[in-house]
Each structure stands twice: as C-alpha cells, then as structure tokens.
N, C-alpha and C positions, 0 to 999 in steps of 0.2 A: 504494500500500500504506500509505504514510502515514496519506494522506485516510483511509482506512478504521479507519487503529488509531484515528484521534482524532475524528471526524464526530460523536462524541455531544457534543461541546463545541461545535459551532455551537448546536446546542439552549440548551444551558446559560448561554452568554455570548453570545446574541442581542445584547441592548443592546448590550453593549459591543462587540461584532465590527461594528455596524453604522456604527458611529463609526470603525472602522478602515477599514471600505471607503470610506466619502466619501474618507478620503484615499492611497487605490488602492493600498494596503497588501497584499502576497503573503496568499491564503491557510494558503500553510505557516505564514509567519510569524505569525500570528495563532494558529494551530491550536497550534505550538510555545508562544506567551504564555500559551494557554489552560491548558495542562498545567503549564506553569511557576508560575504562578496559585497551581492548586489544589494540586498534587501537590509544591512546595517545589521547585522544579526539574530533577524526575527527569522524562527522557524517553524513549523506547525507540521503534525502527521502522527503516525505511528509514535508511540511512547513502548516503555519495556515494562512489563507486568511487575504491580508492586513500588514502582516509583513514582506515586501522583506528584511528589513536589517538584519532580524536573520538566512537567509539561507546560506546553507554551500557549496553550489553546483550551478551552474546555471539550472535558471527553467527560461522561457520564461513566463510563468503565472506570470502576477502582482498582481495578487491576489484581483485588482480591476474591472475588467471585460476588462480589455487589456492584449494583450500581446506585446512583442517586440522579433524584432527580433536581430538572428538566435531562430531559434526553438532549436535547440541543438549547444553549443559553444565548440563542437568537428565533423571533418569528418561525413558526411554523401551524398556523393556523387551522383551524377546519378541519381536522387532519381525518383520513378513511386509510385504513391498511387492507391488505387481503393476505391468505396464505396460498401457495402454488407450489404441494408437494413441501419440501425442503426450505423453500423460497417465503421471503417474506415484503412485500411490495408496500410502498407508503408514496401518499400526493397530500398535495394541499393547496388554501387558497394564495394566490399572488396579487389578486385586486388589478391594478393598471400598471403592474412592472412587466417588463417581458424580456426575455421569455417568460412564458406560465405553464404553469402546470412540472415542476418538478419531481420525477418519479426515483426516490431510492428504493435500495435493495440490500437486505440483512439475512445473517442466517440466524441470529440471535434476537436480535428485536433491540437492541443498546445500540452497538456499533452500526451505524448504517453507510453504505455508499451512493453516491451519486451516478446515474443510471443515464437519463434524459428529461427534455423538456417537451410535453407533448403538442406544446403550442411555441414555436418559435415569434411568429407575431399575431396580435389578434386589434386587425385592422376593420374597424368597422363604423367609418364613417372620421369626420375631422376630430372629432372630441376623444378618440384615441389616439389623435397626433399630437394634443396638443396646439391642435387651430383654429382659427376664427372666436379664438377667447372662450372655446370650451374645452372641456376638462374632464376625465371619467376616475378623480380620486375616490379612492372609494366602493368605487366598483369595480367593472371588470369582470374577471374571472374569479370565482367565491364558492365557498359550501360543493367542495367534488363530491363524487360519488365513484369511488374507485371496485370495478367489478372483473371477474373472467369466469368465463362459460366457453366452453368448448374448445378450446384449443384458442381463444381470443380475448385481450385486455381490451376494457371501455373505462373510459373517463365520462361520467357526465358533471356541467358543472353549469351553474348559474351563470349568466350575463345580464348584467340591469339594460333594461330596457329591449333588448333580444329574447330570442327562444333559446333553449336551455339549447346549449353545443352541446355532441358527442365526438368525441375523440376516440378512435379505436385502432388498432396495432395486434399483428401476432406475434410481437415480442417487445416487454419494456423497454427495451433501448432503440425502442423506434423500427422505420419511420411513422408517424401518426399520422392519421386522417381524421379529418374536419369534417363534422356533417351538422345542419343546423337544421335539430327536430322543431316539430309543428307546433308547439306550446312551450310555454316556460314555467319551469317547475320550480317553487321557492325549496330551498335544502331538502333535494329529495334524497331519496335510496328505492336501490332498484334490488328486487330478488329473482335470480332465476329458479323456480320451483323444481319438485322434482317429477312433479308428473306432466311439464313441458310446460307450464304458464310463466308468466314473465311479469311481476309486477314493478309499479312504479308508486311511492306513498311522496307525498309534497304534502308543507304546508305548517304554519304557526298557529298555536293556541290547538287549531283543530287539524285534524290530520285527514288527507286522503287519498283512496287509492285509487287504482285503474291498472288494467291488463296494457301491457306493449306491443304494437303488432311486431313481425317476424324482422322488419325492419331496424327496431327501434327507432323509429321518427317521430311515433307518434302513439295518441291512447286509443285501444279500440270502441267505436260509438257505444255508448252506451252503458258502459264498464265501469265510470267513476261515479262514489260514489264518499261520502263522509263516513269515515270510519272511527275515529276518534271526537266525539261533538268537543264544540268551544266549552272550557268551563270544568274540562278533565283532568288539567294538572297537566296536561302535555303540554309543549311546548315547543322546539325546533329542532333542527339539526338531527334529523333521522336517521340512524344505521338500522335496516331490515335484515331479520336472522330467519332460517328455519333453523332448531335444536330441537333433536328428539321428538320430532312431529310436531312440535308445538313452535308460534310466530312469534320473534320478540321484537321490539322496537324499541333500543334505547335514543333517548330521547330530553332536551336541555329545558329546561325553563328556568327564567331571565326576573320572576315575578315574587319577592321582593328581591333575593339574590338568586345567584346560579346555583343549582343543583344539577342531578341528573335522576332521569325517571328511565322504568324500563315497563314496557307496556306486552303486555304476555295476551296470547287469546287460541284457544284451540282451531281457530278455521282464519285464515287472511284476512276474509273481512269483519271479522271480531265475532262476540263483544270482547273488548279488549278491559283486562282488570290493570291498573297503574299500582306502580310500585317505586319507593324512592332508592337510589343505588347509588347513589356519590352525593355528599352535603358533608358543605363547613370544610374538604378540607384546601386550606389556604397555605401549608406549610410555614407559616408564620410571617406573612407576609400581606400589610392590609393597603386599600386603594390610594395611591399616590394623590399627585397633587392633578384636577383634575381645571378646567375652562368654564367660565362660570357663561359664558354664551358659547357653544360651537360653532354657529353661523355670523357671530359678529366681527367683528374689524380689528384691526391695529391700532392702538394698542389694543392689549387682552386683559381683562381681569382673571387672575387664575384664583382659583380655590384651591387651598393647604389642603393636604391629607388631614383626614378625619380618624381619631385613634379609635381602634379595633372596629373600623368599617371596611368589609369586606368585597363589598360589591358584586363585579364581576367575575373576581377572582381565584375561588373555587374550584375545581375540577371539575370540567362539562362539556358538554360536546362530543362526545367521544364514540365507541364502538368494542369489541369485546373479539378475539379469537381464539382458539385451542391451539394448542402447539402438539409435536408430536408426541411427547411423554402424558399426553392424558390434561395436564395443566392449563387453566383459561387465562390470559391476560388482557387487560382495559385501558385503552391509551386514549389519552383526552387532553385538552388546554387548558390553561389556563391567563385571565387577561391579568399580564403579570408588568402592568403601568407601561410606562416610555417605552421600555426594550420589547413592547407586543405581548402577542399573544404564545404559549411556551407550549412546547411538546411533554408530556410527561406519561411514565409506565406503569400499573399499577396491577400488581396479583389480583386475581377476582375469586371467591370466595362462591360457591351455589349453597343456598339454602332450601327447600321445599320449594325443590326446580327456580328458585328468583337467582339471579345473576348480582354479585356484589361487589363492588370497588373494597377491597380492604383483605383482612384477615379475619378468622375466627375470632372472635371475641372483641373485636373491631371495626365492623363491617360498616361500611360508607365511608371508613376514612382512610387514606393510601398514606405508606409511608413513606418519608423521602428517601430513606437508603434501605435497599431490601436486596433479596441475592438472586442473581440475574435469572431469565427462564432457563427449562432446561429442554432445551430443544435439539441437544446433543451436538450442537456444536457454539465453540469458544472461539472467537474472533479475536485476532490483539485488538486492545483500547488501540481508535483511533479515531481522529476527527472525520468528518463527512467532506470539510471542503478546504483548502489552502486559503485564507484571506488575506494576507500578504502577497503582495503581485510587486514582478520588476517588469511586467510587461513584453519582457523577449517570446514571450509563446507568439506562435501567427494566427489564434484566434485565442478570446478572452477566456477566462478559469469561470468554469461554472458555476461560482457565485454572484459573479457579476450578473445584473437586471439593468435595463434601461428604464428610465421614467418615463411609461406611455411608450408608444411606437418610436424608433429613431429613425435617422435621417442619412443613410447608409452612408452616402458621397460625404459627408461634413462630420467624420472621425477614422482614421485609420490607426494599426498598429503596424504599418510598412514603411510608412515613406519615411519613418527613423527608426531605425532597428531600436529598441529596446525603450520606448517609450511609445505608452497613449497619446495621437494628435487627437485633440478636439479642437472643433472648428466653429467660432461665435455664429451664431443665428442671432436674430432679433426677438428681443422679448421685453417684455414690460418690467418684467420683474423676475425673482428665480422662479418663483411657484408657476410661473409660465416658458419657463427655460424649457425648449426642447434639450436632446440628447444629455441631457443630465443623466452620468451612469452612477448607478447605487449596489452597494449590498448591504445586507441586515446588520444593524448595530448590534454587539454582542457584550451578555453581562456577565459575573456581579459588577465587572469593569475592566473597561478599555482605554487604550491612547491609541488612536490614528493618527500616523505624519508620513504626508506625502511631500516631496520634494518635485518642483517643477520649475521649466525654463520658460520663461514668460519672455523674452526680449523679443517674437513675434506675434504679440496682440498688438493693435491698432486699436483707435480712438474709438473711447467710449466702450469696449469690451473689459467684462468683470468675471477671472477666472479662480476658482480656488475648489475650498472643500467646505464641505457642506454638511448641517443636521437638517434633512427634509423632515416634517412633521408639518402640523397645524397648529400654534409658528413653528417655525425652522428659522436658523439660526444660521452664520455664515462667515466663515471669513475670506478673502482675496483678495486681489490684486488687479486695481483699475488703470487702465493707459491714458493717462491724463496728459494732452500735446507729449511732453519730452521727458515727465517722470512718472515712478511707478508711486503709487498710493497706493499702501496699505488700507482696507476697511474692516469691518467685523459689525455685520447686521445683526440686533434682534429683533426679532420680530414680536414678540411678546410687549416688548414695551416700545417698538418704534422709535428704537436709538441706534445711529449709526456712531464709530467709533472709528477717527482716521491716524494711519503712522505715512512716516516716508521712507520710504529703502533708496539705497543707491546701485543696487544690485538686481540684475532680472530673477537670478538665481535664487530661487523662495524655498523656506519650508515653511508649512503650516501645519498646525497638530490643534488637535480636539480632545481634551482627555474627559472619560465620561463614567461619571458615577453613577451607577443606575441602583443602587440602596438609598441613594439622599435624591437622584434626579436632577444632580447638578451636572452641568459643562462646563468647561473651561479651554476657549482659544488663545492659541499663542502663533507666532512666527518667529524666523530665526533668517541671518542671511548667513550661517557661515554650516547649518546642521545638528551645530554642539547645541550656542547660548539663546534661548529662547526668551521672546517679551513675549509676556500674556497683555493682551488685548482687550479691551471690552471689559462687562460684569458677570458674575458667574451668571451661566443660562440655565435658565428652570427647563427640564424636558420634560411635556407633557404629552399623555396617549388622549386619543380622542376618535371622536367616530369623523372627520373630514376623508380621513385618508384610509380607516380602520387598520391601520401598521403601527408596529411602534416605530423607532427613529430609525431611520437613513444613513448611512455614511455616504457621502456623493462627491464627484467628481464633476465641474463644471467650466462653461463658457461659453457667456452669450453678450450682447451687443445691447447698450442701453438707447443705442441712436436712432433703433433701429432699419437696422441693414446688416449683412453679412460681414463679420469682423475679419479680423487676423486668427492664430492656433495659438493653441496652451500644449506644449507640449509634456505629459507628468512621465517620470521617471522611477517612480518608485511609491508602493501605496503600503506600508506596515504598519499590521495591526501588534500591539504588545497588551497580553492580558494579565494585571498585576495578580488579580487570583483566579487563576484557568484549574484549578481542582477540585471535584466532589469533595475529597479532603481536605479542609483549608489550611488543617495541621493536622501531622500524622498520629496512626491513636498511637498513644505513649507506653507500649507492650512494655512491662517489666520495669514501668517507674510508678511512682509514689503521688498520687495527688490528691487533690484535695475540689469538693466543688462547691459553689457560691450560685445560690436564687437569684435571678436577672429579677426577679419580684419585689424580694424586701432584703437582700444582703444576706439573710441568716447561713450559715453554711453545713453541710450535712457531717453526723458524727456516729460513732458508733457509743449509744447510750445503755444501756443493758440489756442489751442483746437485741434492740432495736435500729432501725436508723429513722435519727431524728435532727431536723433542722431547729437550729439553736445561733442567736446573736454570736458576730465574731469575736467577743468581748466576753462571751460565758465562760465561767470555769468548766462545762460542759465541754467545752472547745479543747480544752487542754492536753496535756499528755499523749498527745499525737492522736487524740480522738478524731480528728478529721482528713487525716492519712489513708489510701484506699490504693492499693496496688494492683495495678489492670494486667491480667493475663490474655493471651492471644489465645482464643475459642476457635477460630475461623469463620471464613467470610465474613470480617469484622463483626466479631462476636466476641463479648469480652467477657469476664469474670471479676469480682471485684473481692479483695480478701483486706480483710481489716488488719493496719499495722498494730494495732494494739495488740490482740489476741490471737491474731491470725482464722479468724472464722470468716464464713464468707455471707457475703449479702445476698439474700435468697427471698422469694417472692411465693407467699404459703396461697391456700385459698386460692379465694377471687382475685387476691390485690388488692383488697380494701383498706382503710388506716388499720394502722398496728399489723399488716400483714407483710409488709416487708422488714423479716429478723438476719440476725447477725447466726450462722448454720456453724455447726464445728465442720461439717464435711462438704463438700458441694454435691447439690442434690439435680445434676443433668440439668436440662434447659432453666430450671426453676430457679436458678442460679447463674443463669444470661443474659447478657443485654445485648440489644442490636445498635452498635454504634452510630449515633443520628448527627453528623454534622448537619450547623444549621446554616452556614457557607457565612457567618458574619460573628466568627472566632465563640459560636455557642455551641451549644449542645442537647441531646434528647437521647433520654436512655431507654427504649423499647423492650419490655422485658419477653423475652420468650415463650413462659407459661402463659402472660393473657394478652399480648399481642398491642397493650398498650405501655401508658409512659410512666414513669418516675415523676412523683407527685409530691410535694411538698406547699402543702396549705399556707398562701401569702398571711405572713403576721396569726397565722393562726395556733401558733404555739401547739401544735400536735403534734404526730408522726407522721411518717412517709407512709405512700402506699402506691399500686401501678395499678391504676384503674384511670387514666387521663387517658381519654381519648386523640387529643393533638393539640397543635399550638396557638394560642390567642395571636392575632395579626402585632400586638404590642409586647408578647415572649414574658410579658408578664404573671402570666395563670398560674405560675408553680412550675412550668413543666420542662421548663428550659433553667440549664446551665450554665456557668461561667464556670473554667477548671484551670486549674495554675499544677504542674507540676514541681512537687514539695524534695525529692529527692530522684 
C-alpha cells in the first residue's frame, strides 16, 4: 500500500533512486526520501503494527487488534456499504464537488482503499458550473444507495432538483454508466428480493414503497404505495434489508435529536412495528459553534456551543451487515461540527430478532475503541488516501474534488513539471470562484502549507489557500500594478487583513483546530518564519454547503476577465494528533486517575474503589496507584499498589460493585481501553459492556453501569490519568 501511495516518485527521482540502488538501498527507504524531498517531510500510508505514535495521518487501526472510532477523521457522509463474497464496498454523499460518488474497498471494514469515482462530472445545467451566479452548494449528489445483484454494482443517489441518477458498472473500479431514472426518490434504498421483485422505499417522516421495472428507470404503475404513515417515528435515510425472511429498514430521525430506528415487518409492504437502535451516543462530543441565520449575509452572527447539547450529533444514518464469521456490524455518521459529517463502526448486538448499535448490556450505545470485525482477514493500518501532494503525478491523487464542474483548458499539471497551474477566471468573489480545487479538512487537527510561485498573476487576480464553508475564510496573494499584497478574508465578520511581501515566492498555512473550531493563517517568504495574519477564525458547519471545511486551492480575477496562473508547488498536510491512541496505554507502569467532573481521584479504600478529594488522607499511602497490565487488544487489568488485589467489576456494576479481588477473576477484571482523543479516558469494563463511574461530588463508590459520555466528559465517566511510576 505504501509502494502504491508513492510509485509516482520513482518517475520523478529516477537519477537519483538509481544511485541509491547500486548501493542496495530499501525501496521504502528511498520512496520515504522521495517525499521527504519534495513535500518538506510530511509523509502518510502504511504504518507498522503496534506503533500508533509514529503515524502521520489518522488510521483508525490501532495496530493492536482494535480500532477506534471515526473510521476516517474527514467527511464521509450518507455513507451505504454492501458485502460481495470477501469484499466489502462503501460510497457516499459528495454534494457539488466532483468527482462524486467515491467507491472504497476493504477486506476488514477499518482499513479501506480507494477504488473509483463513479461520476467523474455531473454537468447539468450552469449552476453546476458555477454560472450565470448560480450555484448547486449543497446539493448535488447526496443520500447513495449502494446495491449489487447479479453479477452488477448500482449506485442510486439523489440530485436536487433532477430525477434520482443511477450509476451502474460490473466492476467497482469502473467504468460507470449514467442513466437518469423517471422520478426522484428522496434517500431511498433499493432491495433486490429473492423471489425476483425489486423494490425501491423513499421518503421523510413517512416512508414508501414501489416495485422497479427490469430496467431500473422507473416505478411500476400502480405499485406505490405508503408504507410507513407520517407520525411513526421514522424518519430518513433508509437502508432496506431482507434477514431471515423478515424486512428491516433502519432508518434516522432528526426530531428532537438524531437517533436511529429500525423498522421490522413480516411482508415488504408492512405493517411495519418501529424500534429504537442507536441514541445518545455522541462519544463525548456536543454541537459546536453553530450561525444564528444560515441564509443571511456578511457579517454573520455565530452562536457558541451550547454545553451538553447534542444535536445532530449522535450516531444515525447508517445500515447494518454480517460478515463472514457469523458477526453483524453498523456503520453510521455522525455531524461531528466544522470537520463534517464522520464515518464510524459499531458491533450490533440482535435481541428478539431487533438489530442493535452496541453490546450486550449496552445496547444503542457504540463504543469508540472496540476490537476490529472478524472477517478473517487483517489488513496493515493504513490511510485511504495520501493528502500531501508535490504535484509530479500526470493526473491529480484521489482526494482531490473540484468545486462544482471545472474548467479543463484553465489548470494543468504539465506545462511545469511538478507543480499545479491554475489559471484566474473571473468571479465576484471566492464562493463564486470557478476551479477552486479542494479536499476534506481532516481532525482532531491539522496545519496545511502550500508553497506557490505567484510572479505570473496579472492584475487584479487573488490566489492562495483557502477554508470553503459558509463563511470561509482565506488567505492570498493579490497583483496589485507592481506589488504583491498579502490579504487574509473573513468572512464571518467581513474583515479583510493586508501585509506586503517582496517576494513572489509565498507560503501560506492554515492551522486548524477542530476541538475548539479555531483557525489560524499565516505566511512566510522564506518557508521556515511564518506571520500569522488576521484573527483567529471561528469554523462553522452549516447546512449552505452540508460539508464540513475545505482545504482549497485557488485563483481567480476580481476584474473580471481571464487573469494570469498560480503556479502551487507543494500542498502538506501535518497532523499534530493523527492517533486512535493519543498516548500509549502505559503497560506495566503505575498511575493514578482524576474525574474530568469534580477533581476527586480514585483509591483503593477497603477493598472498594472509591473517588475521594486529592487532599484526603484517603488518598494516601499510594492509595491511588493502579498498575495496568496488557490483556490484549487493548484490554487492561488494573492491580492495586497497595495490596496488590485487582479491580474487578461483581454483579451488574452497580455502586459498591466495583471491589479490590485478591485474584483476577477473567473479563470481570477488564477494561477496554477508551481513549477519548483529547488526553482522556473511558474504562469499559468487560462483564457489563459499560463504563467506570464515579458519582460527580457524590461522595460514594465507583461502579460500571455508565452507559457513555456526556458531550461536556463531565458525568463521572471520563478520566484524566498521570503516570505515578
């Protein structure tokens, strides 16, 4: 997987790699100098099992037989999988970037690869170009419906204002065909039956259905019909199942927050009984800072995050598959603020035949780190896509998307070897900027710096890098008569911010916090010393564009007319925490943990474990000492330094049920190590599938009956832990 993200750089550094082979120098090694080279030392791919702190990119693989989630910590929206044999195939919505329609392919369900794009452009009229001052943010391409039947892949996906496309291919990697059925179906799902019927279910609030003719173009007369009434608890984003004879339809409602329903019925067209299958969990993570008008103007009033409001946020939308070991799993999004909408994987659980996001004794709540499916094959941790570009390939890495349609003749990657040309168009503004290229901003956090040669724009042309949102934010490089002007727009509060360079030669960098939702632009002329620009940017998600933030690539002409080119040279993403693990668990040392709640810290008090002020004589005598043994697949063990007994989970978990054991008593004496990616923690105990609980200020005992984490980590159930020895 390596060889593959980097193979365009044998091309590139022939000479010099042929110098490294006389003296029988590693491939890797070389393909690594090659990047290190061009791209200033950023590198991304394959990592080596068991090393998460050396990664440079976020990989959900922990390299210990867990993963955590998101599965990818950038946009992947709407998401439908299928399984094919061995195969495990995933798309999702792209809205008005293109290409659309990205199809990976896993043999695990964690690690996935990049396969194809089933829609190279989806031209359908000016306001996919970007013309005549219309605009399709927002829409586009949304809610797939990923299916195969017979030896053949279909894509169906929503288009606003169109009839629903179907995209079909007899093989994922293309090539696809375009066919534009006779109605348009709001987030449908198709099933192919097995006594030869074909249905197709659309629809919000209320659901329904209809037969496909043999074409799929269209519904057979007669056929549709409500099958879910308004007022049932459904809600959108339908995946259609047949299981064990019986129809399921998991299924989102939006009404007060997101959950997820699965709707069960012995015959297609019902009656269908509703059931709730994923609620509340938000992984500890509550709604960001939000636009208190979405169709209003510049400036913007934004709304603070609101404590322990959840929103959107939750796990929803999703769909349910078996793998070959017998095992069901449930992958769904969630709107996880600025950085979008997040891919994530979660065990599913049957109870009296109902389908469950979670585990036994936990059911609707997923957890973030659990141990990967077991589908009989292990995949090395590795990223899906290279996001650092030096641009020497002869077509673009497949994370790059354009915004909206481009403009093929006005950007090449030839007419200068090893740099992106864009070439200014005329636009009013960026949010009307043709050929603006983007790919998915990536969290818990990033720094993008691109380096580019600006000394051929022409007057009135504004080229740099970019945060696309609704505002988006910006910094570049204006040709004003004979000098270069620095700017840095925001658009939230409609302040621009000017420097002067004496240099064509520019960097720009964005460094982007997506915990707090801050940015920060800067420029540099020499690489190294960088001025920050401007005020910190607030990045907010919003339904304008329904994406979270942009990294972009731009240049366009404020005069308009056809400018001069930007030539960019080099596009590097650096991810300061790219690990499921944000620190490794601490096998074989001594610590100690502290309530994110009220400070108290946990002790071993006679033969219980009990939260106590760090000021108690309680505290004392190494009473709050806890030595973590390696269980596997991050699974720890906790033995008390006082007496050497271990922390064991009796019962249910209820108070007073978590004691101090003299021997360890198998799972009931495990915890699943829960990094919370923001230096905390969650201890999932093995016997009831929930958390380590210690009652805010409540002067009681522990117990592990907590279902999961308040959005504010303040409930009891998260940790802070220092190692003591």
């Amino acid at each position: 997987m390596f060889i593959s993200y980097g193979i365009h750089y044998l091309f590139t550094y022939t000479k010099f790699m042929r110098y490294f082979y006389c003296f029988k120098i590693p491939a890797t090694l070389i393909l690594s100098l090659c990047l290190f080279i061009k791209t200033g030392g950023a590198q991304q791919g394959v990592v080596k099992a068991g090393e998460p702190q050396k990664r440079t990119t976020w990989i959900s693989d922990n390299g210990n037989g867990t993963f955590t989630n998101p599965l990818f910590y950038d946009e992947f929206s709407d998401p439908d999988m299928i399984r094919v044999g061995n195969d495990y195939y995933l798309t999702g919505t792209t809205m008005h970037t293109m290409p659309g329609l990205p199809v990976l392919h896993s043999k695990d369900l964690v690690n996935w690869e990049f396969i194809s794009y089933a829609v190279n452009k989806l031209d359908l009229g000016p306001a996919f170009r970007l013309e005549q001052g219309e605009n399709v943010y927002g829409q586009g391409i949304w809610a797939p419906c990923f299916r195969y039947h017979n030896g053949k892949y279909y894509i169906f996906s929503n288009v606003n204002h169109f009839s629903t496309q179907l995209f079909t291919a007899s093989s994922p990697a293309g090539p696809w065909t375009q066919t534009s059925m006779k109605k348009s179906f709001h987030d449908l799902s198709v099933l192919f039956d097995d006594d030869g019927k074909n249905y197709i279910i659309w629809g919000y609030d209320e659901v329904h259905l209809a037969e496909l003719n043999d074409e799929m173009t269209d519904i057979k007369p007669g056929s549709e019909q409500v099958i879910v009434p308004k007022g049932s608890g459904a809600g959108e984003g339908s995946h259609f199942y047949k299981i064990n004879g019986k129809y399921y339809i998991t299924n989102t409602n939006y009404d007060p927050v997101c959950y997820q329903v699965c709707l069960r019925a012995e015959n297609p067209r019902g009656p269908y009984e509703v059931n709730v299958m994923s609620a509340k969990e938000n992984l500890g993570i509550g709604t960001g800072y939000r636009l208190d008008n979405e169709r209003g103007t510049a400036p913007f009033k934004v709304k603070p995050p609101v404590e322990n409001l959840v929103g959107a946020i939750p796990m929803h939308q999703g769909g349910i598959v078996q793998i070959q070991s017998g095992e069901w799993w449930g992958w769904s999004m969630m709107d996880h603020n600025s950085v979008g909408r997040l891919l994530c994987l979660s065990p599913v659980t049957w109870e009296k035949e109902w389908p469950y996001f979670g585990l036994p004794g936990n059911l609707t709540r997923s957890p973030q780190t659990w141990v990967k499916p077991n589908t009989g094959f292990d995949a090395a941790p590795h990223a899906t896509f290279r996001r650092s570009d030096d641009f020497s390939s002869k077509t673009l890495q497949p994370v790059w998307q354009w915004n909206h349609v481009p403009v093929d003749d006005r950007w090449s990657l030839s007419e200068r070897k090893g740099y992106l040309r864009l070439k200014s168009l005329p636009a009013v503004d960026f949010w009307n900027a043709r050929n603006t290229l983007t790919q998915r901003a990536i969290g818990p956090e990033s720094v993008v710096t691109i380096e580019a040669d600006l000394k051929n724009l022409k007057q009135g042309d504004l080229a740099g890098l970019a945060l696309l949102n609704m505002p988006y934010a910006w910094i570049a490089a204006v040709k004003n008569h004979d000098t270069i002007e620095i700017r840095q727009f925001d658009q939230q509060r409609n302040k621009t911010v000017t420097a002067v360079v004496k240099s064509p030669r520019i960097w720009f960098r964005a460094s982007c916090n997506f915990d707090t939702e801050k940015a920060v632009f800067s420029y540099s002329e020499d690489g190294k010393n960088f001025t920050t620009l401007g005020d910190e940017y607030i990045m907010i998600y919003n339904g304008r564009t329904f994406q979270g933030e942009r990294y972009c690539l731009f240049n366009f002409n404020l005069l308009g007319k056809n400018g001069g080119y930007a030539d960019f040279n080099s596009f590097v993403v650096d991810e300061p925490r790219a690990n499921g693990l944000t620190r490794p668990i601490p096998y074989g040392k001594v610590i100690t943990f502290k309530s994110l709640a009220d400070s108290t810290v946990l002790v071993n008090w006679k033969g219980f474990l009990r939260p106590v002020a760090q000021n108690s004589p309680f505290a004392g005598n190494n009473a709050t000492g806890f030595r973590v043994f390696d269980r596997g697949h991050g699974r720890i063990a906790l033995q008390s330094v006082t007496d050497g007994r271990w922390v064991t989970v009796k019962g249910l978990g209820g108070m007073a049920e978590v004691r101090l054991e003299n021997e360890e008593k198998g799972e009931a004496s495990q915890f699943q190590w829960q990094d919370m990616l923001r230096g905390d923690l969650m201890l999932m105990s093995l016997a009831t599938h929930r958390y380590l609980f210690a009652d805010p200020f409540g002067r009681s005992l522990t117990s592990a009956d907590a279902p999961g984490a308040r959005p504010d980590r303040k409930d009891g159930s998260c940790f802070s832990w220092i190692i003591l020895e």
